[in-house]
C-alpha positions as CSV (number, residue, x, y, z in Angstrom):
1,X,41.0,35.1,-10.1
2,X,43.1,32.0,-10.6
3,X,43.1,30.7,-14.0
4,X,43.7,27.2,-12.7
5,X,41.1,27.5,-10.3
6,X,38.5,28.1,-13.1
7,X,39.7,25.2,-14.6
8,X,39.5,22.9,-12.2
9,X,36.0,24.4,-11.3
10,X,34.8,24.0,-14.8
11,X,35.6,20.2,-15.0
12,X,32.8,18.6,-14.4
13,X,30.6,20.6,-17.5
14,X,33.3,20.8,-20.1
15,X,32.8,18.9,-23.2
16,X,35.3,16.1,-24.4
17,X,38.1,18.5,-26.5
18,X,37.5,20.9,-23.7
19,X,37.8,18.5,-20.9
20,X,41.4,17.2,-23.0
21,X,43.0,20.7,-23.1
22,X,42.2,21.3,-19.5
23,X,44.1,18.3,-18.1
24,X,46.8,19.7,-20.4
25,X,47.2,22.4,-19.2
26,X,46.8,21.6,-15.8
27,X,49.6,18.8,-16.0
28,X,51.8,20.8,-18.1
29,X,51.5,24.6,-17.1
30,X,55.0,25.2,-17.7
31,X,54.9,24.1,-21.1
32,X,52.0,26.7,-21.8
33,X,54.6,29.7,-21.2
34,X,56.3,28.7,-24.9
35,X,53.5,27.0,-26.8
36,X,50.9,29.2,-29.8
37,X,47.9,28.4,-29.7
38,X,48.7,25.9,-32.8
39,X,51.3,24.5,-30.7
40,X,49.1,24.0,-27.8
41,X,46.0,22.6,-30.1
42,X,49.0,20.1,-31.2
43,X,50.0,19.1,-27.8
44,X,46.5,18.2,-26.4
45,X,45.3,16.4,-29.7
46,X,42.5,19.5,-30.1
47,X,41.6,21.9,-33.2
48,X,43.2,25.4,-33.1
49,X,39.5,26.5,-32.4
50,X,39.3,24.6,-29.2
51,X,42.0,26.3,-27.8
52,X,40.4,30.0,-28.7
53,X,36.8,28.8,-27.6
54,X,37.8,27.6,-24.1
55,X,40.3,30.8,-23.7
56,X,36.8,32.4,-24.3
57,X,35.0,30.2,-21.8
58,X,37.0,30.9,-18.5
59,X,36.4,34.8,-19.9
60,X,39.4,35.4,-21.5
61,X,39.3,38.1,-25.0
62,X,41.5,34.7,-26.9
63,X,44.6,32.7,-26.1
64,X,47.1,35.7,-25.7
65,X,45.6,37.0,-22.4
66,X,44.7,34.0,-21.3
67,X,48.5,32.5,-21.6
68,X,49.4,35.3,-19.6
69,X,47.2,34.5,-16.8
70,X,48.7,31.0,-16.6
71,X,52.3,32.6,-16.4
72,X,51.2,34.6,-13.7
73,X,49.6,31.9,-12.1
74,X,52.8,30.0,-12.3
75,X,55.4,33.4,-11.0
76,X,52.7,33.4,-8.0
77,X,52.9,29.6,-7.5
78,X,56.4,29.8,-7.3
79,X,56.5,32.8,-4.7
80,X,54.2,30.8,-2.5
81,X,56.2,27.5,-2.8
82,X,59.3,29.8,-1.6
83,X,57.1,31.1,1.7
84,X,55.7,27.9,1.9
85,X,56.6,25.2,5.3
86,X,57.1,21.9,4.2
87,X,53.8,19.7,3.9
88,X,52.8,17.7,6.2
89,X,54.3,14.1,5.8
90,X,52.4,11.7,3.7
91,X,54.4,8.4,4.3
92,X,53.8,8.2,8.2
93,X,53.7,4.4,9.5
94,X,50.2,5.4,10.8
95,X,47.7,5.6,7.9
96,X,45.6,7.4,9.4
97,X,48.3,10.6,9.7
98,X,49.0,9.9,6.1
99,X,45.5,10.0,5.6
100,X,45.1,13.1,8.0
101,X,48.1,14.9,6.1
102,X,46.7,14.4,2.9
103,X,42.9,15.7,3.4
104,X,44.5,18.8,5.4
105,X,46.2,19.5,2.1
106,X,43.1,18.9,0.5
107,X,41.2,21.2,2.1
108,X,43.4,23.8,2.2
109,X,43.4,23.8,-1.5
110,X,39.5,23.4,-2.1
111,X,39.7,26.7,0.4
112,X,41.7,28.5,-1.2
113,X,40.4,28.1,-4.8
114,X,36.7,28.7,-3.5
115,X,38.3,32.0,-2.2
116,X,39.7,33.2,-5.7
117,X,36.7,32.2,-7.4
118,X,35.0,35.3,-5.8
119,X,35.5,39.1,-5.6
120,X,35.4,40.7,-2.0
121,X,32.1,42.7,-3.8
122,X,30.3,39.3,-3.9
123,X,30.6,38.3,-0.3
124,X,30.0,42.5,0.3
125,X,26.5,42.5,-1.9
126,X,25.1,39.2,-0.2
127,X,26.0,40.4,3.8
128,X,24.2,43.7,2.5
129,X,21.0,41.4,1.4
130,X,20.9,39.7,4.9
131,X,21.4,42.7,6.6
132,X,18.1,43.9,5.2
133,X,16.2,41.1,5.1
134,X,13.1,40.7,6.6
135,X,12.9,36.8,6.3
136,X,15.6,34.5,5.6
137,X,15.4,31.4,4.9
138,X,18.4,29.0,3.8
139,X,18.1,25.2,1.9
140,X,20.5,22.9,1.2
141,X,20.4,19.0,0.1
142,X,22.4,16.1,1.7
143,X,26.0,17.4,3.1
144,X,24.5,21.2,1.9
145,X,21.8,20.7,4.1
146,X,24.4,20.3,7.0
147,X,25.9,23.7,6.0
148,X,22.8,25.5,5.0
149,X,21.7,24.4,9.4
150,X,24.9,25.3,10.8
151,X,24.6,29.1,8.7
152,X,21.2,29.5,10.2
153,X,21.8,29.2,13.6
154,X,25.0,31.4,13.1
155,X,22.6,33.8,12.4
156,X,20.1,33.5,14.8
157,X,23.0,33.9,17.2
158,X,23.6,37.2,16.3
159,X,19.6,37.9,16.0
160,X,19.0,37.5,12.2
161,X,15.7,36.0,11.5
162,X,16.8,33.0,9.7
163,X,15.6,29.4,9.2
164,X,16.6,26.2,8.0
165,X,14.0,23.9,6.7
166,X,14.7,20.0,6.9
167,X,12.8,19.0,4.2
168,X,11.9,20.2,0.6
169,X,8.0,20.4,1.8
170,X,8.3,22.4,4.4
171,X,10.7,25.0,2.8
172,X,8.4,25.3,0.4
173,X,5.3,25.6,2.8
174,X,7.5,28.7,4.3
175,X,8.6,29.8,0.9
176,X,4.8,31.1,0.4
177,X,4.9,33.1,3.1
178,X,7.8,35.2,2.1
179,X,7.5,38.5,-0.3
180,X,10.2,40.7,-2.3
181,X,12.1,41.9,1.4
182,X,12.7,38.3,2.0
183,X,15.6,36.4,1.1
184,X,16.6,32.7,0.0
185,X,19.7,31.3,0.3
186,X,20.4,28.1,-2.0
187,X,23.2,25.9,-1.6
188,X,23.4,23.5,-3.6
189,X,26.9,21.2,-4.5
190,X,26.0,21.0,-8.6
191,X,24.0,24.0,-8.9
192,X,21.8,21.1,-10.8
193,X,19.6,19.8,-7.9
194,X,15.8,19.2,-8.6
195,X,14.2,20.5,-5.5
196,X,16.7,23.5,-4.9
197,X,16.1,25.2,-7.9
198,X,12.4,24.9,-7.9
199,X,12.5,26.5,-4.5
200,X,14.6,28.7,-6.3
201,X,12.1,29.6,-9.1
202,X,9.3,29.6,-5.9
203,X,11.0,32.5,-4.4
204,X,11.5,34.4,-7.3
205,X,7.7,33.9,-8.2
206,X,7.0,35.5,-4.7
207,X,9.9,38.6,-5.4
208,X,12.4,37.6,-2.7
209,X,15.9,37.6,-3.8
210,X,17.8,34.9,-4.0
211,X,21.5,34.0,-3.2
212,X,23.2,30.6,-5.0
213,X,26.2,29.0,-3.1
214,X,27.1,26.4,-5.6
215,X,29.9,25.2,-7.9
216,X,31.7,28.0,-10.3
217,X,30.2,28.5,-14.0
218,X,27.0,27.9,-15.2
219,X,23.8,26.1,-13.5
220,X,20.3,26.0,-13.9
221,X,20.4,27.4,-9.9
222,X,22.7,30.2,-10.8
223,X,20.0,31.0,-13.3
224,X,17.7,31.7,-10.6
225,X,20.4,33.9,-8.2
226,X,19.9,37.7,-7.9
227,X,23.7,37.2,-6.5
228,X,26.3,34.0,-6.8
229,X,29.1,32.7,-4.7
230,X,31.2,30.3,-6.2
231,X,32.7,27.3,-4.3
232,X,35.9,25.2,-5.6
233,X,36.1,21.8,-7.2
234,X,38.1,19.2,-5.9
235,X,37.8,15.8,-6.3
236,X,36.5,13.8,-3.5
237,X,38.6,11.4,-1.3
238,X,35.4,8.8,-1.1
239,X,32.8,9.4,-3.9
240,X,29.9,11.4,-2.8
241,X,31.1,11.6,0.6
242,X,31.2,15.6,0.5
243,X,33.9,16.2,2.1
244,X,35.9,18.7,0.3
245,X,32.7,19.9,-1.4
246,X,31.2,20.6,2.5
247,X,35.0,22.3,3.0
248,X,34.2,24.8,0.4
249,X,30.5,26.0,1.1
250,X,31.3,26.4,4.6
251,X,34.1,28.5,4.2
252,X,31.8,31.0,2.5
253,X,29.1,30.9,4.7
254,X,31.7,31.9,7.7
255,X,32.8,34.3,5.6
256,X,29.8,35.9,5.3
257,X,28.7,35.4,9.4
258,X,32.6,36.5,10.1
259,X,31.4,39.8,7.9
260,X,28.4,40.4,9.5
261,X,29.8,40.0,13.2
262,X,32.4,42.5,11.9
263,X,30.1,45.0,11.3
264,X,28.5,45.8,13.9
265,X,29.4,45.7,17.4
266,X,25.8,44.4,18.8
267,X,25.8,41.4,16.6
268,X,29.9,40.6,18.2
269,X,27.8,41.3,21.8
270,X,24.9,38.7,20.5
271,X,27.2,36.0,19.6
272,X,29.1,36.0,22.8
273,X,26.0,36.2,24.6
274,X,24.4,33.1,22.5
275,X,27.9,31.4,23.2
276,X,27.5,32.2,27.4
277,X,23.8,30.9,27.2
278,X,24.8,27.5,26.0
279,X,27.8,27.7,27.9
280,X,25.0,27.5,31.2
281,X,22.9,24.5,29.7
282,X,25.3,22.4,29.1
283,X,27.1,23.3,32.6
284,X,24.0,23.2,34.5
């Protein structure tokens, strides 16, 4: 797992001295592969403890092994630069292809940090808890709503029995009809969201198991989760649009539908024939 994608995934709950060393180190990761820890307290105007204490938060044993996770970060940042197409251009007369250029690159990175923030096990344990679900239901709030809809009927396509509620009330009002084979799916931006978790803490009162799609590190949601799946941060191109934040839960709910499909031959049949039948309604 990257150590700059922890980083940047751990921005918005760090502390003051922590939130310092981070945009250190993420400005000046070259400078890391010379620097002590002394050196490196010096350089982002922390104590030496700082340093060891947030080595220790991104779950590294102290500075040593966590340095060398940077410079590996960096050798592999360099290999991919050197197998890497030029960017799209930024400086087009047309704003809006700058604009275009610059989300796409954007994205691509929210993508591909969400992906090294989890382990192939993670996104293996929660298609084994759909699989055998009996129920499933999946909430989401704002632009996680949109994502927790769009996963539902991907499921229903291939037969799953899955639901997403619109409203807080009515998720709820299902929630007490579900039991310990049942299984709730929370996604939730912050991992902090009012309503999500106490659905979350509903579902656990009734034994299901529950599943938190949310923001790497710790939440009061991720509390709740029987398993996690971590999604990127990035900052946002318009404040609480959800752009990039959308971007990153999505790609792990089609990860998970793309592994399910995978699995089993008459769930690829029951997509394509879901696919067909709206094909006819909206040519008919």
């Amino acid at each position: 797992m990257s150590s700059f994608s922890k980083i940047k995934a751990l921005l918005p709950q760090l502390s003051t001295s922590e939130a310092k060393l981070a945009s250190f180190v993420l400005e000046n990761a070259q400078q890391i592969r010379t620097l002590s820890s002394i050196d490196l307290a010096k350089a982002a105007g922390v104590s030496q403890s700082s340093v060891i204490k947030f080595s220790q938060k991104l779950g590294y044993k102290g500075f040593p092994a966590f340095k060398l996770a940077i410079v590996d970060d960096l050798n592999l940042q360099s290999l991919k630069q050197l197998n890497t197409k030029e960017s799209l251009p930024t400086n087009s007369n047309d704003p809006i292809t700058g604009l275009a250029a610059q989300l796409i690159q954007h994205q691509h990175t929210v993508m591909e940090e969400t992906l090294q923030l989890n382990q192939s096990a993670n996104f293996d344990h929660v298609i084994a808890k759909i699989k055998s679900a009996r129920k499933i239901l999946i909430s989401g709030i704002g632009s996680s709503n949109l994502v927790a809809n769009d996963f539902a009927l991907k499921l229903q396509k291939i037969g799953l029995p899955a639901l997403s509620q619109v409203d807080e009330i009515s998720a709820s009002a299902y929630l007490a009809t579900m039991h310990k084979d049942d299984l709730f799916i929370a996604i939730s931006t912050s991992g902090d969201s009012k309503s999500i978790i106490t659905l979350a803490q509903q579902a656990k009162q009734n034994e299901c198991s529950v599943v938190s799609i949310s923001k790497y590190g710790n939440s009061a949601l991720n509390e709740q989760a029987d398993l996690i799946l971590s999604t990127a941060f990035e900052k946002e191109p318009v404040e609480h649009a959800g752009i990039l934040t959308r971007t990153a839960s999505t790609l792990v709910t089609d990860i998970l539908f793309l592994g399910l499909t995978q699995s089993h031959s008459r769930w690829q049949k029951r997509a394509s024939l879901a696919n067909d039948n709206m094909r006819a309604l909206r040519h008919s």
